[in-house]
N, C-alpha and C positions, 0 to 999 in steps of 0.2 A: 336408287330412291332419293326423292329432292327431302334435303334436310335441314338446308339452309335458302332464304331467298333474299338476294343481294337488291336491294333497287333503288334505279337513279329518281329524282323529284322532278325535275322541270321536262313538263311533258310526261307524265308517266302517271306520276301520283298526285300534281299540282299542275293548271295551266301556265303556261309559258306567257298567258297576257298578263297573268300576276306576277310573276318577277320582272316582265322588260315594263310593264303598265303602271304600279306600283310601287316593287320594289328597289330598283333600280332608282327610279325616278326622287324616292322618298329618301334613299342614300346619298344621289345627287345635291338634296335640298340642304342636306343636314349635313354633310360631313365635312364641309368648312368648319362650321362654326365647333360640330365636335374634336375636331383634331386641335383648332386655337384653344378651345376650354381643356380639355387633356393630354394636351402634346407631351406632356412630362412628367403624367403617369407611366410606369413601368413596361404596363402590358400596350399602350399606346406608344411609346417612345421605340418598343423593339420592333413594331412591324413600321414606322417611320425610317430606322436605319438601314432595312430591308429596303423598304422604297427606293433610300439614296443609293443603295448600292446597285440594287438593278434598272435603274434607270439614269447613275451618272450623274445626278442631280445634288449640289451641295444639301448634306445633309443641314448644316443652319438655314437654309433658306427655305423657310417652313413656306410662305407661297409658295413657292416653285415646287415642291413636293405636294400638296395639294392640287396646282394645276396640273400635273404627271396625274394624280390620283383621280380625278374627273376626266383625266382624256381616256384612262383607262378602262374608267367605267363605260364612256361612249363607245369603244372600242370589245366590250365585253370584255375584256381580257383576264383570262385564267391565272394571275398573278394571285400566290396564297396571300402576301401581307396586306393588297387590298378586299381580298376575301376577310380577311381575319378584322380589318378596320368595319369594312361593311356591316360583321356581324353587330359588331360592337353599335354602333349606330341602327339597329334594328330593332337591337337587346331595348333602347330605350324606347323605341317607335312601338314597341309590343308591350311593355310592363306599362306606359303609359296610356294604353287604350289603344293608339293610334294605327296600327296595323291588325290584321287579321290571318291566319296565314292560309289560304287555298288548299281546300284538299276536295276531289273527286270523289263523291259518293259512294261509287261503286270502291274505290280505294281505302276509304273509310270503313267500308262495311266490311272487306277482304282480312284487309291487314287484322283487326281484332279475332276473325275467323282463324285466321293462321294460324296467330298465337295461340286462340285457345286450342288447335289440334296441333300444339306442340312443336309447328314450324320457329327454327330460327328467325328472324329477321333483322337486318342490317341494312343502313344507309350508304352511300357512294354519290358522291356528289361533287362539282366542282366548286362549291359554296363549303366554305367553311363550318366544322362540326359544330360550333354555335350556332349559326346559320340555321343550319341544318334542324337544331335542337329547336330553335323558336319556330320555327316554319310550323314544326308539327305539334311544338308545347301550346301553343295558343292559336289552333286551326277555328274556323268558325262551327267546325262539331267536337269541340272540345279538345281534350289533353292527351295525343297519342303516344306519347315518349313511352310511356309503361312497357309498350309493342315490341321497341325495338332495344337491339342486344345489345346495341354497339353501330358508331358510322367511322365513317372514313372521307376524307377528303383530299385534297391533290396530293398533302403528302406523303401521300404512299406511292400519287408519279401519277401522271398524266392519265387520262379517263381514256384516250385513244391509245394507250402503248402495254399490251402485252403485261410488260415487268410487273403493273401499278397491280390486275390480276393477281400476279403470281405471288405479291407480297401479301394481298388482302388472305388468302389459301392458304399461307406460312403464319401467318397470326392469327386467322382462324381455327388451325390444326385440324383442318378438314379433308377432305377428296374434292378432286375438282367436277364431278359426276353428281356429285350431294348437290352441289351450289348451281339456285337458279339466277340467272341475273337479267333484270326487267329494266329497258332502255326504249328510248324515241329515236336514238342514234345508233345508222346500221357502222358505224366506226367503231362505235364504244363493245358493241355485240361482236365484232369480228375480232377484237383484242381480246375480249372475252373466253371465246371460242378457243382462241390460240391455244391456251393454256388448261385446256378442257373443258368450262364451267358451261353449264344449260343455257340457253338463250330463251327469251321471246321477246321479239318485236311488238312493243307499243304503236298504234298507229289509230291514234285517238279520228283523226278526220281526214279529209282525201282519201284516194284510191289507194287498196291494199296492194304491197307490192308486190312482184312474183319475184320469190324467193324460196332458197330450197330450207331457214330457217320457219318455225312456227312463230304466224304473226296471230295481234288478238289485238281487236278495240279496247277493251275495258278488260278490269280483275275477276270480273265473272266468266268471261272467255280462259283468260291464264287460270282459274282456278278449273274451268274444265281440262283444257289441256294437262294441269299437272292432275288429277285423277285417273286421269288415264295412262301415265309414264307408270 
């Protein structure tokens, strides 16, 4: 019996033209200027020394670590301390009016469903749990955070690698048979898998795949399927 449901955001519960259209873009604009105005704040200064160490980049040489930080962004790349900088630059694009965060109707209307019949629900995402938190705390159908238990982001370990699974399952103190987990990515579902957790394939537009997993366009398909498990 599904007890808990784990799900990814981009693609799934929010379009992907909002993060690479938007959000990304809005990160791009502004995180110059945010990193010179708080480089030496605390929680800013330790995802900087992160930067310099994963990318080799003299930590004083605050350009050069920002130009690493925008190639990164072009590059999409899963790096937590540019996750963690990003949030931080959003945190203000959202309290100031200037962001909205996307959420899919039928996701909207699910997620509160869940909750009230007593489903867990948890975030996984490769966006940092701030990130994460404004996405849904200030959606343009208001304040979903109430919904969820708890997220997780890369550091629990990569969205495609088995382990990342088996940690979220060790800190949940769950079964891996309870836990459903809702992705647009058949990698992220097959690490899933690994380790026993339920799947369904999101597969918002294009052609359904053939696949011997259950796929669903929208949370009203996944909500059928899970009535029936």
């Amino acid at each position: 019996m599904i007890r808990v449901i784990l799900t990814d955001i981009e693609g799934t519960t929010s379009s992907i033209s909002f993060v690479h259209e938007v959000l990304f873009p809005y990160a791009r604009d502004h995180l110059p200027a945010f990193v010179r105005a708080h480089g030496k704040e605390a929680a800013v200064a330790e995802q900087l020394d992160a930067v310099a160490r994963e990318s080799g980049v003299d930590r004083k040489d605050l350009d050069g670590l920002i130009e690493v930080l925008l190639l990164w962004i072009a590059e999409d790349r899963k790096a937590t301390p540019l996750k963690a900088l990003q949030g931080m630059v959003w945190e203000e694009g959202y309290t100031r009016g200037e962001l909205k965060g996307h959420i899919y109707p039928d996701a909207a209307d699910y997620l509160q469903r869940w909750h009230d019949r007593g489903l867990r629900l948890f975030v996984y995402s490769s966006g940092s749990v701030k990130a994460q938190k404004l996405i849904f705390g200030f959606t343009t159908e208001g304040d979903f955070t109430p919904f969820f238990s708890g997220y997780f982001d890369t550091r629990v370990g990569a969205k495609r690698e088995p382990q990342a699974y088996q940690t979220i399952l060790e800190e949940l103190g769950v079964s891996p048979s309870s836990v459903l987990f809702l992705s647009d990515v058949e990698a992220e579902l097959e690490a899933a898998e690994a380790v026993g957790l339920k799947t369904v394939w999101l597969v918002r537009d294009g052609e359904l795949p053939d696949t011997g997993r259950p796929v669903a366009r929208s949370f009203d398909e996944v909500d059928a399927l899970l009535r029936r498990r």
